[in-house]
PASEBA-1860 file (N, C-alpha, C; in nm, 3 decimals):
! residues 115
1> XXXXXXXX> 1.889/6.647/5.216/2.033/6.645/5.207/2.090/6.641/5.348 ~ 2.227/6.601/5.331/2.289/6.543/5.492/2.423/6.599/5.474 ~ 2.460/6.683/5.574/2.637/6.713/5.568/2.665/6.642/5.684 ~ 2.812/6.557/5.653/2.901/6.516/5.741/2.992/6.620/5.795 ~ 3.010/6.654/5.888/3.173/6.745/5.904/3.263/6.688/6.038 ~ 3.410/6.688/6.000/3.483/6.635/6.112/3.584/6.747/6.130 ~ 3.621/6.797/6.248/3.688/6.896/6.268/3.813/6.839/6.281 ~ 3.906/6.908/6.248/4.071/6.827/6.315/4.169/6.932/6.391
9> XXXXXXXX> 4.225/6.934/6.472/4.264/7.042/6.535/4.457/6.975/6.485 ~ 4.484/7.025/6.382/4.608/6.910/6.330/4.747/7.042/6.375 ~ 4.847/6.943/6.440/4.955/7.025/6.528/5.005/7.105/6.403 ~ 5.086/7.230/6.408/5.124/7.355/6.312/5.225/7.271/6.230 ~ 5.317/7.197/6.293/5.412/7.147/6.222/5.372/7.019/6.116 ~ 5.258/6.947/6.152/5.215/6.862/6.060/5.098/6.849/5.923 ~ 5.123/6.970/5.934/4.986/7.052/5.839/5.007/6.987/5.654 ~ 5.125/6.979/5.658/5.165/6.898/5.492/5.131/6.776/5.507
17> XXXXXXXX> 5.184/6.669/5.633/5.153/6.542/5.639/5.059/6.504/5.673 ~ 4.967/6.607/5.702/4.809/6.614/5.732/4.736/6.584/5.569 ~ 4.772/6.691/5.557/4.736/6.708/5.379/4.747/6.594/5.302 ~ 4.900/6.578/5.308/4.931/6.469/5.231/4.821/6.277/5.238 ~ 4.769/6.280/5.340/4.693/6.142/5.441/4.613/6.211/5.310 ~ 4.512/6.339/5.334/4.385/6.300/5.266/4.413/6.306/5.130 ~ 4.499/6.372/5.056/4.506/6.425/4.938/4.589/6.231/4.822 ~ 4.640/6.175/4.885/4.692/6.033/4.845/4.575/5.946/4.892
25> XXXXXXXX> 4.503/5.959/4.972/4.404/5.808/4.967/4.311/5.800/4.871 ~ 4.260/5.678/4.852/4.126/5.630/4.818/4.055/5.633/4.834 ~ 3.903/5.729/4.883/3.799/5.775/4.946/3.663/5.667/4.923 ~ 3.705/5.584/4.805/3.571/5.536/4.794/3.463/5.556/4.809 ~ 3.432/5.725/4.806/3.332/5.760/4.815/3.203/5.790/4.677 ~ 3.277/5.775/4.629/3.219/5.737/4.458/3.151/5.625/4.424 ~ 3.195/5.536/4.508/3.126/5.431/4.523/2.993/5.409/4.577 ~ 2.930/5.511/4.653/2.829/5.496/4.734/2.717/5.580/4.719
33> XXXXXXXX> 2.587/5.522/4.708/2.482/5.572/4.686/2.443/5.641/4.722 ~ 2.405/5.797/4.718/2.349/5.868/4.771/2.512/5.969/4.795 ~ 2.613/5.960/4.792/2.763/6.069/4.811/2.709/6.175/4.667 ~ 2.709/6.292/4.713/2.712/6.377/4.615/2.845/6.503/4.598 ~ 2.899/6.513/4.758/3.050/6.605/4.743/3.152/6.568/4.870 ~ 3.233/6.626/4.823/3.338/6.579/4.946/3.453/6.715/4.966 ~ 3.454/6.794/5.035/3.557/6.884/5.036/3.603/6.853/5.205 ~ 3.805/6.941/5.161/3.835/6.921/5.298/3.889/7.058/5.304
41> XXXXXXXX> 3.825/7.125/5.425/3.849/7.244/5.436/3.990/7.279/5.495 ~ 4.056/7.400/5.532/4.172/7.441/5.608/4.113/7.564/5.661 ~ 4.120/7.567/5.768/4.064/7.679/5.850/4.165/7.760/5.932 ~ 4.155/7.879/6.035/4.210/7.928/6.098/4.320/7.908/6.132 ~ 4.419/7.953/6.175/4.590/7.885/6.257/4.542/7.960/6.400 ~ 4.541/7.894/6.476/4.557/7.925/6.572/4.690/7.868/6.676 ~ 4.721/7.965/6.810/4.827/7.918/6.893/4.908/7.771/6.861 ~ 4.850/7.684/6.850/4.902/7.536/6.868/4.825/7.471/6.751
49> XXXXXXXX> 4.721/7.471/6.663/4.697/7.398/6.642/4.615/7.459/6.495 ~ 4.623/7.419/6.351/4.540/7.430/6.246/4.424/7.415/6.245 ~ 4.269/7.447/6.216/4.187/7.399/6.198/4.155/7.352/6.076 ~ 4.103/7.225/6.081/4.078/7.179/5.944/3.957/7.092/5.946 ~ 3.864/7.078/5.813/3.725/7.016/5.828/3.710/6.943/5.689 ~ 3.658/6.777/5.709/3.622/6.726/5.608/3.455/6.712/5.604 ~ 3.415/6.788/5.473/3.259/6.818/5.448/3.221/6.750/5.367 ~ 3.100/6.656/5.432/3.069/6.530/5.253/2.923/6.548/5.290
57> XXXXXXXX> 2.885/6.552/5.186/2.753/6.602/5.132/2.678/6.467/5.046 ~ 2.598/6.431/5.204/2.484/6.320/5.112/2.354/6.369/5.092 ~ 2.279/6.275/4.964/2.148/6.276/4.973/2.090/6.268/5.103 ~ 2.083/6.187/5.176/2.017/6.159/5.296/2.088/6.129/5.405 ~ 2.058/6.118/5.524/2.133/6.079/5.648/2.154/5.938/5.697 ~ 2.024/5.854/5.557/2.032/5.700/5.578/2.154/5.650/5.484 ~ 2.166/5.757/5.367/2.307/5.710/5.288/2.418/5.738/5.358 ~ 2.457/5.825/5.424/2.565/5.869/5.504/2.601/5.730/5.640
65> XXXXXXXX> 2.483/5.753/5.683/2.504/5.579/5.745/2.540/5.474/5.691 ~ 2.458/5.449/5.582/2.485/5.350/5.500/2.682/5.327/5.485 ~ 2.724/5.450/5.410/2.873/5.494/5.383/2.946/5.381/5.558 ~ 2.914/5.458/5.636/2.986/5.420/5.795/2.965/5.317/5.820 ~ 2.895/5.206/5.752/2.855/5.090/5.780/2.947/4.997/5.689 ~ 2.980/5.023/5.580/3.019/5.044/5.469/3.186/4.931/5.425 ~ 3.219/4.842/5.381/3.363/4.779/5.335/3.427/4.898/5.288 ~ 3.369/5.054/5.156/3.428/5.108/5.145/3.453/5.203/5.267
73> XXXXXXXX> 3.417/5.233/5.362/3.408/5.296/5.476/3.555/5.238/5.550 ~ 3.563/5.132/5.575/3.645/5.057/5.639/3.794/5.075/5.556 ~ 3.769/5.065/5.409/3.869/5.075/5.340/3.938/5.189/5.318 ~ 3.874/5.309/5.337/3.907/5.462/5.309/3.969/5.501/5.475 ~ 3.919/5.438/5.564/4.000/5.502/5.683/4.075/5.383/5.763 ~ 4.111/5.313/5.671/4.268/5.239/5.698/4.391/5.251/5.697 ~ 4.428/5.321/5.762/4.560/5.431/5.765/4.683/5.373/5.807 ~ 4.763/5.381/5.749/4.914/5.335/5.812/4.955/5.417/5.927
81> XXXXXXXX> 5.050/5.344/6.042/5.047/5.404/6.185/5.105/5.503/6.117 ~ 5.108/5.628/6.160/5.253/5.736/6.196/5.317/5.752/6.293 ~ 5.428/5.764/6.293/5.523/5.807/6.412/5.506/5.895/6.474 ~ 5.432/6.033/6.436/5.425/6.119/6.499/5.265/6.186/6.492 ~ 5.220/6.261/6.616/5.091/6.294/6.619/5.030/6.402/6.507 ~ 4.959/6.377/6.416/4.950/6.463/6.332/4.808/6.572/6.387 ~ 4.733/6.540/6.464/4.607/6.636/6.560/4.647/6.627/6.709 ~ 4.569/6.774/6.785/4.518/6.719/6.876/4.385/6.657/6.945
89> XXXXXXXX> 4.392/6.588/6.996/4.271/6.474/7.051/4.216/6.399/6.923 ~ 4.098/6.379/6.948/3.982/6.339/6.835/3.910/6.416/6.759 ~ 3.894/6.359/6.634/3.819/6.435/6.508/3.673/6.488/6.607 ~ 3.604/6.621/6.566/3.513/6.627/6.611/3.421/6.602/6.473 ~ 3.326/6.537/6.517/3.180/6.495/6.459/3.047/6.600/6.446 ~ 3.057/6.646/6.300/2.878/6.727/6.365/2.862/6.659/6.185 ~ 2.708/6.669/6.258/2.647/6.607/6.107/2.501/6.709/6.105 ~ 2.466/6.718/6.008/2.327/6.828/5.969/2.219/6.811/5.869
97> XXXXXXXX> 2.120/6.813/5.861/2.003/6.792/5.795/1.988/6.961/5.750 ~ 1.975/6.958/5.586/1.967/7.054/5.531/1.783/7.089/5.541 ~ 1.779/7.221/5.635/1.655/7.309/5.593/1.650/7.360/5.454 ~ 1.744/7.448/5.433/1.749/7.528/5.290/1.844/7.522/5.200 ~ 1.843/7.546/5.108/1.955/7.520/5.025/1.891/7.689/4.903 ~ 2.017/7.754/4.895/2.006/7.855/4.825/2.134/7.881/4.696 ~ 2.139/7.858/4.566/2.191/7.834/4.477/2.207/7.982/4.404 ~ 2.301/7.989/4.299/2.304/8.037/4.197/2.204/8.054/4.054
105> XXXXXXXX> 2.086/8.066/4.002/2.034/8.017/3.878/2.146/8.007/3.787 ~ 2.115/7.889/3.735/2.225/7.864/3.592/2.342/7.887/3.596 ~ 2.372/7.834/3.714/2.529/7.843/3.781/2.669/7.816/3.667 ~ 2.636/7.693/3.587/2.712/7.649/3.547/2.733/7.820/3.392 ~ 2.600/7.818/3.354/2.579/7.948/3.267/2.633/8.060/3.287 ~ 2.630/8.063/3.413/2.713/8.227/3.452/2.832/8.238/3.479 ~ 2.883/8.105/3.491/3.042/8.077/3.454/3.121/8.088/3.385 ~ 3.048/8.039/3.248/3.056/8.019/3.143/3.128/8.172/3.081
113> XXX> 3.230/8.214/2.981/3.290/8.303/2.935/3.197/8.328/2.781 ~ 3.168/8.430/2.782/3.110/8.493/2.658/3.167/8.441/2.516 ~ 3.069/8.393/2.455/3.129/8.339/2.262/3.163/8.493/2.229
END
């Protein structure tokens, strides 16, 4: 398994129109072999700036490439300009190769509300 993560350091005042970019597009990530999750985190407030992180969860690190190589790739981060800066600087990039993975047994079962 392969996690993508991009950090965004998005200015205090643009935190809705931040939102709003990922929460209205087309991710096309459904489309692609090997995508198994996609969350976008909201993290800390700090002085100047929100933290926020988009986490996508592939089978492998050759599908995750695959994705960045990708027409739907191209198509999901085609963004209309904005007028105003919604981060500061550039997304940061970390990507990870899963050692372990530690679950719930019968996750979906223990969810589940008593008959």
């Amino acid at each position: 398994m392969f996690i993508a993560m991009n950090r965004f350091k998005v200015v205090k005042d643009a935190t809705d129109d931040f939102e709003a970019v990922w929460l209205g597009r087309d991710s096309h990530l459904g489309e692609m072999e090997g995508f198994v999750e996609f969350h976008l985190l909201r993290g800390p407030e700090h002085e100047d700036h929100v933290l926020y992180a988009s986490h996508t969860i592939w089978r492998s690190r050759t599908d995750f490439e695959a994705w960045t190589r990708s027409e739907q790739f191209r198509k999901a981060h085609g963004r209309v300009p904005s007028t105003k800066p919604l981060y500061l600087g550039h997304p940061q990039f970390e990507g990870f190769e899963t050692i372990q993975t530690v679950g719930v047994p019968n996750a979906n079962a223990a969810s589940a509300e008593p008959v």
